[in-house]
Legacy VTK file of the C-alpha trace (Angstrom):
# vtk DataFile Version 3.0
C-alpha trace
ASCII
DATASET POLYDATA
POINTS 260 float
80.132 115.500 209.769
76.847 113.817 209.712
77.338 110.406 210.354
75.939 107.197 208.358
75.897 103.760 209.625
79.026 101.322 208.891
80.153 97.994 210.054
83.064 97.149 211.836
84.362 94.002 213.390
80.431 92.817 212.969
79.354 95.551 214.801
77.155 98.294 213.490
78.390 102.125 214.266
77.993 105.505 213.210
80.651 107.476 211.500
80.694 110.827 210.160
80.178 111.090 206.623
83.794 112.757 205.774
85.552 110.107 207.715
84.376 107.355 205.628
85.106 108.933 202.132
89.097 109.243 203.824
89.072 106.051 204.931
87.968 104.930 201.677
90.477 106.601 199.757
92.920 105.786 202.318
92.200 101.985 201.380
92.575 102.917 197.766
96.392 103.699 198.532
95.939 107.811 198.298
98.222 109.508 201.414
98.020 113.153 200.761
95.048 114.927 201.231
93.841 118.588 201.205
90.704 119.529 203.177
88.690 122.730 201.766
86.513 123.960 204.745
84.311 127.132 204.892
84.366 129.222 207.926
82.788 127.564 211.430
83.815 124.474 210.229
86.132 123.668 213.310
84.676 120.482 214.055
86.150 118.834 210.919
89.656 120.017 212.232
88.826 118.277 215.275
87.313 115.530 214.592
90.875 114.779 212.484
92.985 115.457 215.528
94.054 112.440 216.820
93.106 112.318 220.216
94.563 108.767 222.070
93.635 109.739 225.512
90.422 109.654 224.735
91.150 106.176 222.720
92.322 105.070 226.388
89.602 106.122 228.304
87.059 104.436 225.941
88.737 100.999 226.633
88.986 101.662 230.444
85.615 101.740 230.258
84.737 98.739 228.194
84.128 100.004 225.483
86.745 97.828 223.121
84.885 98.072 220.091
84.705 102.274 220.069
88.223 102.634 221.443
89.275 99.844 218.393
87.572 102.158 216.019
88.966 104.988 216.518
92.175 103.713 216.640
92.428 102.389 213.273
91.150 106.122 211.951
93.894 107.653 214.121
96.419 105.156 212.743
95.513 106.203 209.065
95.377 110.217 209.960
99.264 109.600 211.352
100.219 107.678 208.024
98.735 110.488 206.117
99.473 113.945 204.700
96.762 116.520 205.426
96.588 119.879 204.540
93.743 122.679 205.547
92.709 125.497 203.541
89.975 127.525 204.752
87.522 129.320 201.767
86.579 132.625 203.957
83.271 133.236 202.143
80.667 130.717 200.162
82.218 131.263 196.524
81.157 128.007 194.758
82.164 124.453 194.167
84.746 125.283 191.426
85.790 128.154 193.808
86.885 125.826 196.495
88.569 123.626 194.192
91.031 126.710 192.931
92.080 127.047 196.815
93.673 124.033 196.286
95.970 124.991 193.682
98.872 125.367 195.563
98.432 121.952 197.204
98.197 120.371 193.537
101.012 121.575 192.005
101.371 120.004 188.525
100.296 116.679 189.932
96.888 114.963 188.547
94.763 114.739 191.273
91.052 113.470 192.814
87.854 115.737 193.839
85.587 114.349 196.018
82.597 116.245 197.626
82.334 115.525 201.478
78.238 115.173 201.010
78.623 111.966 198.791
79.903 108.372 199.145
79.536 105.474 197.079
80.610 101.950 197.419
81.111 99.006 194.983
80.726 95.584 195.389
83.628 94.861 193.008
86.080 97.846 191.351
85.283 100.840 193.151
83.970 103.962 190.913
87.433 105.800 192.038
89.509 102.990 190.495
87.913 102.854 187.411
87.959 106.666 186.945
91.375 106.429 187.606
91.906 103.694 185.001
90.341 105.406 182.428
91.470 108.797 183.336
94.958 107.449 182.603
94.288 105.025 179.804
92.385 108.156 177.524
94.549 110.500 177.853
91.448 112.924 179.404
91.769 116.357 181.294
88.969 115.334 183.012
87.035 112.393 184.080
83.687 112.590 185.774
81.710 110.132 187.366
78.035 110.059 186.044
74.854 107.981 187.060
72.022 107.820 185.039
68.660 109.110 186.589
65.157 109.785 185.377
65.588 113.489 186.446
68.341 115.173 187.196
67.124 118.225 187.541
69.127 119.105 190.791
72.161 117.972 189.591
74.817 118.913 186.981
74.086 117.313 183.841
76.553 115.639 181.019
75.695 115.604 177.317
77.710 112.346 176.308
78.518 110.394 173.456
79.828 106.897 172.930
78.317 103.544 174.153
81.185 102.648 176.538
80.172 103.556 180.055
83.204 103.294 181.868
84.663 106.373 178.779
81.748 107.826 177.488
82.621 111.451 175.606
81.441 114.489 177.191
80.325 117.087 174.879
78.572 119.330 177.287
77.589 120.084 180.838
75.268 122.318 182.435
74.382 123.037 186.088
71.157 122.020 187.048
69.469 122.776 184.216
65.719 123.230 183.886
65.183 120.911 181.045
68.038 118.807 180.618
69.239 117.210 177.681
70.658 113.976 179.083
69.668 111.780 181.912
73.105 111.662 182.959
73.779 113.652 186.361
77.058 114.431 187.473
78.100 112.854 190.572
80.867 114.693 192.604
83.518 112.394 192.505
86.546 113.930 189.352
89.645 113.282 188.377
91.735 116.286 187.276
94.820 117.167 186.262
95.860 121.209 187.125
94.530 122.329 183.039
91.119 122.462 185.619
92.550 125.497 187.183
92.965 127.711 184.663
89.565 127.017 183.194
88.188 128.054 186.807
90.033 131.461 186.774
88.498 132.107 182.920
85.082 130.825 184.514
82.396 133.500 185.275
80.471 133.570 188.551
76.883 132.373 188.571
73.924 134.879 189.640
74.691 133.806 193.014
78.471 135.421 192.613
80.010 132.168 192.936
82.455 129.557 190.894
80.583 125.967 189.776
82.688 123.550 188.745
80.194 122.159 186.464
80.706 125.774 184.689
84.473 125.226 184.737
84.405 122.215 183.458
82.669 123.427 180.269
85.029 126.434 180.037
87.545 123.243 179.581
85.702 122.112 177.321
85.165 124.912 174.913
89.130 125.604 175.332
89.645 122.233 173.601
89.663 120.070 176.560
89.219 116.715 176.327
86.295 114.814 179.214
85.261 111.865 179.336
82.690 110.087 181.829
82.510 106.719 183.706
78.960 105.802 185.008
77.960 104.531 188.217
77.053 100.589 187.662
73.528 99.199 189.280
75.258 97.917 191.947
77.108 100.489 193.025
75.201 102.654 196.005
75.613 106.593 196.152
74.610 107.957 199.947
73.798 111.701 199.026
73.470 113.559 202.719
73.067 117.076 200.821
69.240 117.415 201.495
67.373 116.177 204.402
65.183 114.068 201.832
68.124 112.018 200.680
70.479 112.009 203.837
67.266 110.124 205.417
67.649 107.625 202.852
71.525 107.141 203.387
70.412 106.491 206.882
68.321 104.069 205.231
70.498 102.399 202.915
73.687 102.154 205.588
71.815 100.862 207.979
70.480 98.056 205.984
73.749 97.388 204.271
75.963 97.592 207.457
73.511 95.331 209.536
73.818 92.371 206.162
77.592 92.968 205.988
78.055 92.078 209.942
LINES 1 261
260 0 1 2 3 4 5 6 7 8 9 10 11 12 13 14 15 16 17 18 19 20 21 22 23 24 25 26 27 28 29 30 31 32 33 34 35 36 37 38 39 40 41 42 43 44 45 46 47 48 49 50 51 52 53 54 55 56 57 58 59 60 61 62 63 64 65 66 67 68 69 70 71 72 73 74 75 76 77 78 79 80 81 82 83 84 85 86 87 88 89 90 91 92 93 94 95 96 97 98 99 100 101 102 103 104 105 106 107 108 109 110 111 112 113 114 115 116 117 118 119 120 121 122 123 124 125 126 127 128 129 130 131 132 133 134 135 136 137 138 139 140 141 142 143 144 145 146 147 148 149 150 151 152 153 154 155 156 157 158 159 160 161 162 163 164 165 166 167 168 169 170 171 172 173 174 175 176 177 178 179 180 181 182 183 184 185 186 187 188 189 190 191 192 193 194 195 196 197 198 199 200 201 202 203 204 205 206 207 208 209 210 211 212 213 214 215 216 217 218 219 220 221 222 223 224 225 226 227 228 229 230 231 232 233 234 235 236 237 238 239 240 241 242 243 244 245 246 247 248 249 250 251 252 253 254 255 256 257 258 259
C-alpha cells in the first residue's frame, strides 16, 4: 500500500504500490486475479472495494481529477475477477504461492510480488516472459536483472547468451557469495508443476517456504527454467527496504513529472 508517484491525465498523483502492478496487468489483458495477504492486512481489501460515493463526493468538491482516477481503478476492479486468500502466519514466499493452488487449477499462471514494479518503454518484461514462457516450452520463467551484487536477492546460475531465454541451472537465496550477477526479480511465470516442488521443498532456518528454494527443487526434479533479463531501459521500483522505496519515490517522481 505504499504509494509511488504516477501520471495521469498530465497530472502527477500518488498511488499505492499494489494498485499500479493491477492496473498494469489489467492493461496487459489479465482479468482474474488472486490476492495472497497476511493477517492485518485489511487495508488492501479495502482499498479494492469499490467505493462510488466517495467517487461522487470527490467531484462535488472539485476535485475532477481524483474522482476521474479513481473511477477508472473502480471500472477495472468491476471488469475483474478477484479472489482473497489470507496466509494466517509468515510462512515464506513459496508458502504464499501454494495458497493459491486452488485458485490455479491446472492453468499456467503469473507471480508477481506486491513490493516490485517495473515498466518498459517498449515490450513490457511480463510480455516477453510470457512469450518465451510459451515459445520454450519452460516450467518456469523468471525475470532476472543483472547487478554488481546481489547479495540480498535470489540469485540464478544461467547459461546461454540469449537474454530474453537464458538457461537456468541453479538458484540460491541470497547467497553470501554468489556465483552469478544475475538477481532474481519477483516477477514468474508458472505453470501448477511449481506446486508440487513447493510441498517437496524444506523450510528455511526461519521455518518458512522460499520460492527461490522451490524453484530449485524443480529443478533438480528435471524441470526445465529459463530466464528473461530486465533490459537498460526498463526501471524496477523496489519499495521492500526503506533505502530503495526512497529511491522509487525518486525515480516516479521524476518519470511521472517528464511523462505529463
Amino acid at each position: 500500500m505504499l504509494p509511488v508517484f504516477a501520471s495521469e491525465k498530465g497530472t502527477v498523483c500518488l498511488k499505492p504500490v499494489v494498485q499500479r502492478i493491477f492496473e498494469q496487468l489489467f492493461d496487459l489483458d489479465l482479468r482474474e486475479f488472486c490476492f495472497i495477504v497476511g493477517k492485518g492486512k485489511r487495508a488492501l481489501e479495502d482499498h479494492f472495494t469499490p467505493d462510488r460515493e466517495y467517487v461522487q463526493q470527490l467531484t462535488k468538491r472539485g476535485r475532477s481529477a481524483q474522482a476521474f482516477q479513481l473511477r477508472q481503478f473502480y471500472d477495472r476492479l468491476a471488469a475483474s475477477t478477484i479472489v482473497w486468500i489470507n496466509q494466517p502466519e509468515p510462512q515464506g514466499f513459496g508458502h504464499a504461492v501454494l495458497q493459491a493452488e486452488p485458485f490455479v487449477g491446472h492453468e499456467t499462471f503469473l507471480v508477481h510480488a506486491g513490493d516490485n514494479y517495473i515498466t518498459s518503454k517498449h515490450a513490457s518484461i511480463h510480455m516477453r516472459l510470457l512469450r518465451a514462457h510459451f515459445r520454450n516450452g519452460a516450467d518456469a520463467t523468471l525475470a532476472v536483472q543483472e547487478l554488481s551484487d546481489p547479495r540480498q536477492h535470489g540469485v540464478a546460475e544461467v547459461h546461454g547468451t540469449d537474454k530474453n531465454a537464458l538457461q537456468v541451472v541453479r538458484v540460491e537465496e541470497k547467497p553470501k557469495h554468489p556465483k552469478s550477477k544475475f538477481a532474481i526479480v519477483p516477477v514468474y511465470i508458472f505453470t501448477e508443476s511449481i506446486f508440487d516442488s513447493l510441498r517437496k521443498t524444506k523450510t528455511d532456518r526461519k521455518g518458512e517456504i522460499q520460492l527461490t528454494d522451490g524453484i530449485q527443487t524443480l529443478l533438480d526434479s528435471g524441470g526445465r527454467v529459463q530466464a528473461v533479463c530486465l533490459r537498460p531501459h526498463d526501471v524496477r521500483l523496489d519499495i521492500g527496504m526503506p533505502e530503495t522505496y526512497w529511491k522509487a519515490l525518486e525515480i516516479s517522481y521524476h518519470n511521472a513529472k517528464h511523462t505529463r
